[in-house]
N, C-alpha and C positions, 0 to 999 in steps of 0.2 A: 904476661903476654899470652895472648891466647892458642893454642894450637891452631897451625894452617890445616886448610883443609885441601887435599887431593881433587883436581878439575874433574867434574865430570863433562861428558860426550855424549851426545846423544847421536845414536845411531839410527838413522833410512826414520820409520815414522814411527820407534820404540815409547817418544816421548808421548804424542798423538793417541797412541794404542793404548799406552798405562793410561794419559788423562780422560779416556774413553771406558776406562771400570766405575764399579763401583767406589764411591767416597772415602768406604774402608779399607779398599783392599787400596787406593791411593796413597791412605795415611800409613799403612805399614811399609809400602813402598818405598815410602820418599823417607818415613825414621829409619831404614834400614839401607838406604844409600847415603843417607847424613851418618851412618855410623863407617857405612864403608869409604866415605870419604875422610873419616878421621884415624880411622888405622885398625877399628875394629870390628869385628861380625854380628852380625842379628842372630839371635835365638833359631832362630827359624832358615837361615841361608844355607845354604850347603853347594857344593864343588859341582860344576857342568860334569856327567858324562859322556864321555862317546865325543867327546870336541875334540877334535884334532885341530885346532887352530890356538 
């Protein structure tokens, strides 16, 4: 059975904005919320600071 994957949400016009990059910076984008929608992190992602929410 294949691991569920965690929903994602797109936030105001977040999705709009990413599909509005470049091709590449699209394709790390999207492998590295398919990893965080399956429980684990990108090479590359790291912690918001200064968010208080």
């Amino acid at each position: 059975m294949p691991d569920q994957l965690k929903p994602l949400h797109w936030v105001g016009s977040s999705k709009k904005d990413l599909m509005a990059m470049p091709g590449d910076v699209v394709d790390v984008f999207g492998f590295a919320l398919h990893m965080a929608q399956s429980g684990k992190k990108h090479d590359q992602a790291k912690p918001l600071k200064g968010f208080g929410g």
